[in-house]
C-alpha positions in Angstrom: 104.7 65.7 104.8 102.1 66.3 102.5 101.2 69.6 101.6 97.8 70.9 100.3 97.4 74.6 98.7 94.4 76.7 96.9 94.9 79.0 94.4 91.6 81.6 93.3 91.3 82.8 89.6 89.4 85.4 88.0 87.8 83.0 85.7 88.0 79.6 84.6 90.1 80.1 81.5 92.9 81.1 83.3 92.0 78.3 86.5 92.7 75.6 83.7 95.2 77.3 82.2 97.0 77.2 85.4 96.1 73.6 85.8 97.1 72.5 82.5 101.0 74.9 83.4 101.4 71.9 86.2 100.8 68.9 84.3 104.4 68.7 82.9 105.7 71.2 85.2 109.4 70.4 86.1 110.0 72.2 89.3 107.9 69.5 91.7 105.6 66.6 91.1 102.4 67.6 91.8 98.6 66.4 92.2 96.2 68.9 91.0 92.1 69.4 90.7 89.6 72.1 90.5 87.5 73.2 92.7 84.4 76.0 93.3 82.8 75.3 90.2 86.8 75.6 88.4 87.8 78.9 89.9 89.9 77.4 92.8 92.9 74.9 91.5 93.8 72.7 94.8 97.9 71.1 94.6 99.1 68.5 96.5 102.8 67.7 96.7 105.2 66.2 99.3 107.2 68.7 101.1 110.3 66.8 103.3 109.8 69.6 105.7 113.6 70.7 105.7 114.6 74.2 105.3 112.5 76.8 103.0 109.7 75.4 100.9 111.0 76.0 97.0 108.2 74.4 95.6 105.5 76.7 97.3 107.1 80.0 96.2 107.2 78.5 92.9 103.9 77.7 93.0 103.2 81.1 94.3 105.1 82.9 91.4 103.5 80.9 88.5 99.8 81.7 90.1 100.5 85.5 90.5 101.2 85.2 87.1 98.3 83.9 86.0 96.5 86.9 88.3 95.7 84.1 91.1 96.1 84.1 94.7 96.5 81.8 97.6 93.0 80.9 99.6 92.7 79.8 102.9 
């Protein structure tokens, strides 16, 4: 299963900043691209749909530290 997720960031700095963090990153591979004028950072990434999702809390943990959150 293919699994899509937005992240929102004060600024665009810290967007591609973000973006940039998951080009090598080691947990998941991951596609990635900016959106809303490079605020928003979309990921893509296969999820096997078995037990707890790893890769989205880690995703979720590396955003908050970069001051983003999840978007609808």
């Amino acid at each position: 299963m293919t699994n899509d997720i937005c992240y929102r960031f004060p600024n665009t700095q810290i967007a591609s900043r973000f973006l940039h963090g998951l080009k090598h990153w080691p947990v998941a591979d991951v596609a990635t691209r900016l959106l809303d004028g490079g605020l928003v950072v979309q990921v893509r990434y296969q999820f096997d749909d078995q037990g707890f999702d790893y890769t989205l809390a880690e995703l979720d943990e590396l955003a908050a530290k970069h001051g983003g959150s999840e978007t609808s």
